[in-house]
C-alpha positions in Angstrom: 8.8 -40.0 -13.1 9.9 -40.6 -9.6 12.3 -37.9 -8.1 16.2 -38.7 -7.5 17.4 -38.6 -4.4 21.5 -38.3 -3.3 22.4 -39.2 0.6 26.5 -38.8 1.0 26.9 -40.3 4.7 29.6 -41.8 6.2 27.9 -43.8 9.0 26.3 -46.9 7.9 23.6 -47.4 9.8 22.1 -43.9 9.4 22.8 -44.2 5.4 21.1 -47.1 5.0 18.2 -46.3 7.2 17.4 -42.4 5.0 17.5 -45.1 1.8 15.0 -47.2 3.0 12.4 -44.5 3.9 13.4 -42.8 0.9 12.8 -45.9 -1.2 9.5 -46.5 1.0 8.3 -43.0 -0.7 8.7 -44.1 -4.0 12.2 -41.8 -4.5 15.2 -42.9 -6.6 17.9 -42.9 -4.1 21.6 -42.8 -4.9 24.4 -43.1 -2.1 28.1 -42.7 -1.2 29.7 -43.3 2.2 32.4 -40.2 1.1 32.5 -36.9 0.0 34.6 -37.5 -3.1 32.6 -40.3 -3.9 28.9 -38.0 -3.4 30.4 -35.3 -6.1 31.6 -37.7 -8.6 27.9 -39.3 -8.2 26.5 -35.5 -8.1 28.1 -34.4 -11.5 27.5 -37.9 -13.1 23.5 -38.3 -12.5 22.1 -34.5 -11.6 20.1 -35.4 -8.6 16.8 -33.7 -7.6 18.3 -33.2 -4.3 21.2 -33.7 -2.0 21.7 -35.0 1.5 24.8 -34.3 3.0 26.7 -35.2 5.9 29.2 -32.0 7.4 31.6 -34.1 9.7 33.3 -37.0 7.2 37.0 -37.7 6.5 38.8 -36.6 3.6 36.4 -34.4 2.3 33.5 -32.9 4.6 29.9 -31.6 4.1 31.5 -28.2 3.4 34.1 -29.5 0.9 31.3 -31.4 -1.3 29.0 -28.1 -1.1 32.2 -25.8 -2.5 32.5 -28.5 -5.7 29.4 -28.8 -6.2 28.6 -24.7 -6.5 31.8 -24.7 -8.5 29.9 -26.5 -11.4 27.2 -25.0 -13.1 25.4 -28.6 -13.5 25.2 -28.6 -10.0 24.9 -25.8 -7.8 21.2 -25.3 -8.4 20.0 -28.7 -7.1 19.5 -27.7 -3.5 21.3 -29.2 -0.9 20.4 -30.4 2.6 23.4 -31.0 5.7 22.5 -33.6 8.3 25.0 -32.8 11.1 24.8 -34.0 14.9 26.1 -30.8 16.0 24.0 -28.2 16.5 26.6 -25.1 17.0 25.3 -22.2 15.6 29.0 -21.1 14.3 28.6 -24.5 12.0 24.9 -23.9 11.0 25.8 -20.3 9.8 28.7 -21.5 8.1 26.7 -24.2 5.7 24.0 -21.6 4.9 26.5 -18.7 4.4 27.9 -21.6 1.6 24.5 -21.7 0.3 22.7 -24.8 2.0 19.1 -24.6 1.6 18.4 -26.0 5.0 19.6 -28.6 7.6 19.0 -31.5 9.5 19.9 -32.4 13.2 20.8 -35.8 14.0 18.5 -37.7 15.0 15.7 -36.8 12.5 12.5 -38.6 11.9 11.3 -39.6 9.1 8.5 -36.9 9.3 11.1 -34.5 9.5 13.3 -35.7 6.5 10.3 -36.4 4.2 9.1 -32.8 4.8 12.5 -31.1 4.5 12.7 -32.7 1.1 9.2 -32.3 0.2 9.8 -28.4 1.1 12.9 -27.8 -0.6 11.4 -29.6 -4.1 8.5 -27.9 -4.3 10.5 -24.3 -4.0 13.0 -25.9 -7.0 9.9 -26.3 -8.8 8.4 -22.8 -7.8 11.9 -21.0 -8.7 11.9 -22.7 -12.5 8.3 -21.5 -12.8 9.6 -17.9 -11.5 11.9 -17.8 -14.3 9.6 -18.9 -17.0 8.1 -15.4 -16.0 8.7 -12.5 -17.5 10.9 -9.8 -14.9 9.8 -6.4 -15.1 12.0 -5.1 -13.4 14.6 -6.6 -15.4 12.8 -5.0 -18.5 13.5 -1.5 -16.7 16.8 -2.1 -15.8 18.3 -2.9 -19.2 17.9 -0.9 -22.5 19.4 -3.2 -24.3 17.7 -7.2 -25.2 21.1 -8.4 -25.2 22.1 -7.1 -21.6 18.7 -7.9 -20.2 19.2 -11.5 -22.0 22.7 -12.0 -20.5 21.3 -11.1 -17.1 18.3 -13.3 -17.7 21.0 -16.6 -17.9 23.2 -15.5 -15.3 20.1 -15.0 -12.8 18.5 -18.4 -14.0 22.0 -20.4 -13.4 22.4 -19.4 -9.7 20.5 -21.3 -7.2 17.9 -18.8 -4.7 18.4 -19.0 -1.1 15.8 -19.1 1.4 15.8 -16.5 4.5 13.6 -17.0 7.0 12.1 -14.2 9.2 14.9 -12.4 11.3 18.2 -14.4 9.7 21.0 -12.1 9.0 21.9 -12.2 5.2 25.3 -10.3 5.4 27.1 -8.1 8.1 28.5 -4.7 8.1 32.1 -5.2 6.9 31.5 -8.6 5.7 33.1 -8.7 2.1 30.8 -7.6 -0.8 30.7 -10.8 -2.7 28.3 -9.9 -5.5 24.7 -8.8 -5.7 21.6 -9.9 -4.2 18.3 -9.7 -5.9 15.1 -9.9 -3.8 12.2 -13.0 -5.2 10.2 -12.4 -2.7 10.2 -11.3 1.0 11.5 -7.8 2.6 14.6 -7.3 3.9 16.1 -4.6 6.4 19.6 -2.6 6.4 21.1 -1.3 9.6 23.3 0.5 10.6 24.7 0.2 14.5 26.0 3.7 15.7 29.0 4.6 18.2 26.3 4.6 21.2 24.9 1.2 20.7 21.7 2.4 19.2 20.4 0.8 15.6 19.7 3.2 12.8 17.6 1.7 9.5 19.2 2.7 6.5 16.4 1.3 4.3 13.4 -1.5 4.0 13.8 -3.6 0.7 11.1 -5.2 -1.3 10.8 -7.8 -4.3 12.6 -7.1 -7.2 15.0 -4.7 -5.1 18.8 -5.0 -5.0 21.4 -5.6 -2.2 24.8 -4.6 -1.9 24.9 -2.3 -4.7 27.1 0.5 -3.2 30.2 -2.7 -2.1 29.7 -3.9 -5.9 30.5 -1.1 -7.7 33.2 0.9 -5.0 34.3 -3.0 -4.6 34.5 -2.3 -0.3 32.9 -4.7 2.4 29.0 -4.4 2.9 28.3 -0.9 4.5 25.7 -2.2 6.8 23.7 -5.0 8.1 20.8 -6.9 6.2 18.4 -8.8 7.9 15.2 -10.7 6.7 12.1 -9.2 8.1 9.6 -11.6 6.7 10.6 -15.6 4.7 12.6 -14.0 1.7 13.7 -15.4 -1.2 17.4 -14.2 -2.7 19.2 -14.9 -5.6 23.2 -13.5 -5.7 24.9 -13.2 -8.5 28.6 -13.1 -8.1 30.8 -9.8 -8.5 33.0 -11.6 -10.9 29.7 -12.1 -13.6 28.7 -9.0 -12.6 31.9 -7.5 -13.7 32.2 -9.4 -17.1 28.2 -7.9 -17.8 29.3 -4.1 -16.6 32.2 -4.2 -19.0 30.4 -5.3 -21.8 27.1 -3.3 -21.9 27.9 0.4 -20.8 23.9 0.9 -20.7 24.2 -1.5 -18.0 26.8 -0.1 -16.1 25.3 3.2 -16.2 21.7 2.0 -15.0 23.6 0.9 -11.5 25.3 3.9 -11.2 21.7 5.9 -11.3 20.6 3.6 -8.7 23.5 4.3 -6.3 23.2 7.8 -7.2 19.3 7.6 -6.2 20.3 5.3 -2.9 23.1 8.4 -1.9 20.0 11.1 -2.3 17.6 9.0 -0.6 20.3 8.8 2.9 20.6 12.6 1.9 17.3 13.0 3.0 17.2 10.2 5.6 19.8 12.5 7.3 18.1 15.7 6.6 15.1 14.8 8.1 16.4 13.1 11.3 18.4 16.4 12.1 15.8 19.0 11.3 12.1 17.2 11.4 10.6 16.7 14.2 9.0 13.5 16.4 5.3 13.4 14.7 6.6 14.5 11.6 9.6 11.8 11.1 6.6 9.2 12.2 4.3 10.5 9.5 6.9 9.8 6.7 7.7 6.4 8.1 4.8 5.5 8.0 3.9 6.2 4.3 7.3 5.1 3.5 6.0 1.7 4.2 2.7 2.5 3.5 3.8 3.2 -0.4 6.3 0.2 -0.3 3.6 -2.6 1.0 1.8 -4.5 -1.7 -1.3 -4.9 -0.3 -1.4 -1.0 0.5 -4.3 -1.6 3.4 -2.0 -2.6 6.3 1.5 -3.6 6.7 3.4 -5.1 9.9 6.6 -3.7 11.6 7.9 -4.0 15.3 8.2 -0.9 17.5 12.0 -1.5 17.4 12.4 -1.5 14.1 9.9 1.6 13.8 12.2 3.3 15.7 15.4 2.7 14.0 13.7 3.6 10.3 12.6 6.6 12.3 15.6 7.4 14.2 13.8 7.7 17.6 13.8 6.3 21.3 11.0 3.4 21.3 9.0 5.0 23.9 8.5 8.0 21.6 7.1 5.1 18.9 4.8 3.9 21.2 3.6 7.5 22.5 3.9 8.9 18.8 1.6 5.6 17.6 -0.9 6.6 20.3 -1.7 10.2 19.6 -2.7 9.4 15.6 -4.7 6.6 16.7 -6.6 9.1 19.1 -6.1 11.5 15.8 -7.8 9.4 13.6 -4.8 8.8 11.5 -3.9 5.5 11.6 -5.1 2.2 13.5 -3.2 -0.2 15.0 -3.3 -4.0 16.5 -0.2 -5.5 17.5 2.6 -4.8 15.3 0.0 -4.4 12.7 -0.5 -0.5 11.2 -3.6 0.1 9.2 -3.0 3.7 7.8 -6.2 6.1 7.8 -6.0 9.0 6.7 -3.0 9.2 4.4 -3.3 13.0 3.4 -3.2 14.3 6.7 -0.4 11.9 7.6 1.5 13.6 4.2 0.6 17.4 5.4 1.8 16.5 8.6 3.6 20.0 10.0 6.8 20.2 10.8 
């Protein structure tokens, strides 16, 4: 069954030239030279995909994106902008909507084929995702009903794709619901009065974002960042609220995981004020060590290193040397290949 294809572009000549490749690869194409007239086509046939100008009258890119997630019908099918300008302001503002990538005018038809060829075959991967069962989900929720309920609401929303070093909210940025981690790792950080950058926590797969501004309903306390190509899924405070108030069971799991996240910067703190260089290394290092899933090596800049440890990066790099001389870990590049992990855990204070 060939795939379905909507192009909303105002300009004619670009319009018709994206239908005739598309047509040449054997896709269903729709089209609309408007914005209203791309949503009304949207809701009507459920395309595979959607191309979308930003800059058209009456109603731009952005406008048709904010209808289109409106609808549950529609804001799954993921969603490509073709713009001619290149700004980052108006690149950050179509992904921060929930594009799933962009095009820059002109595009060949290498580059268009692949961008749709990309984003399809992560559609695809996503359904099968959910066709899995979620363990963690299983933890979470005591209750079938509220791990059921979560199940839908998780399934309806569309995943974003990060890639490696994209900001996924600021601190102060308003805490619009909660973020669950597919795949990928993710970074908080937190910028103190002196300029310097202080990690307030490395997130994995099945981890959760922006726990803490859900439940005290405030603006994101810090800064999360991508570290590798991550895959995200946010589920909006508003469904979030509706769930809390009607399983208690689930409300309560969040608050132990806030109360566990509070402990865990309780320490953080504890140990930057009172542990010393090698020692504040050592636990970095099998912090990550216990959170990789391969558990041989794992990768991590020196800048980065230094803000989970709370050090100067010269220390890093002269810390890093001494327990490769010691035996304890090896290193190449940015990659850390960890040794001797009981020495590295009786490491002295």
């Amino acid at each position: 069954m060939k795939r379905q294809v909507l192009i909303i572009e105002d300009n004619t000549d670009i319009r018709e030239n994206v239908v005739e490749i598309l047509e040449l690869a054997e896709y269903m194409v729709l089209q609309a030279d408007n914005g209203k007239a791309g949503v009304e086509l949207a809701l009507k046939h459920k395309p595979d995909i959607i191309l979308c100008d930003i800059m058209m009258p009456d109603l731009d890119g952005y406008g048709v994106l904010y209808m289109l997630n409106k609808n549950t019908d529609t804001s799954t099918i993921p969603f490509i902008f073709l713009t001619a300008k290149a700004e980052r302001v108006d690149l950050r503002k179509g992904m921060e909507m929930g594009a799933d990538d962009y095009l820059t005018k002109p595009f060949d038809d290498l580059e268009l084929l692949n961008a749709i060829e990309t984003r399809l075959k992560k559609k695809e991967a996503r359904e099968e995702f959910y066709k899995k069962p979620l363990d963690r989900l299983n933890n979470l929720f005591a209750k079938e009903s509220g791990l059921a309920e979560l199940k839908r609401i998780v399934a309806e929303r569309k995943s974003r794709a990060f890639k490696k070093n994209q900001v996924i909210y600021y601190d102060g940025d308003k805490g619009n619901g909660l973020y669950i981690i597919l795949s990928g790792k993710v970074k908080t950080m937190k910028l103190a009065e002196d300029g310097r950058e202080l990690m307030t926590g490395i997130h994995i797969t099945d981890d959760y974002l922006g726990v803490n501004a859900m439940l005290a309903n405030e603006p994101y306390a810090d800064t999360a960042t991508a570290l590798e190509d991550t895959q995200l899924c946010l589920i909006p405070k508003e469904q979030l609220d509706a769930l809390i108030s009607q399983y208690p069971d689930v409300a309560q799991r969040f608050i132990n995981i806030l109360a566990n996240d509070v402990r865990d910067k309780e320490e953080q703190l504890l140990q930057l004020a009172y542990n010393s260089v090698r020692k504040r290394m050592a636990d970095s290092l099998l912090k990550l060590y216990h959170q990789n899933t391969n558990r041989d090596s794992f990768k991590i800049s020196r800048e980065d290193l230094a803000a989970l440890a709370g050090m100067a990066t010269e220390t890093v790099s002269r810390t890093l040397t001494d327990f490769r001389e010691e035996g304890l870990i090896e290193k190449k590049g940015s990659q850390i290949t960890i040794t001797d992990e009981k020495r590295l855990a009786k490491m002295k204070n």
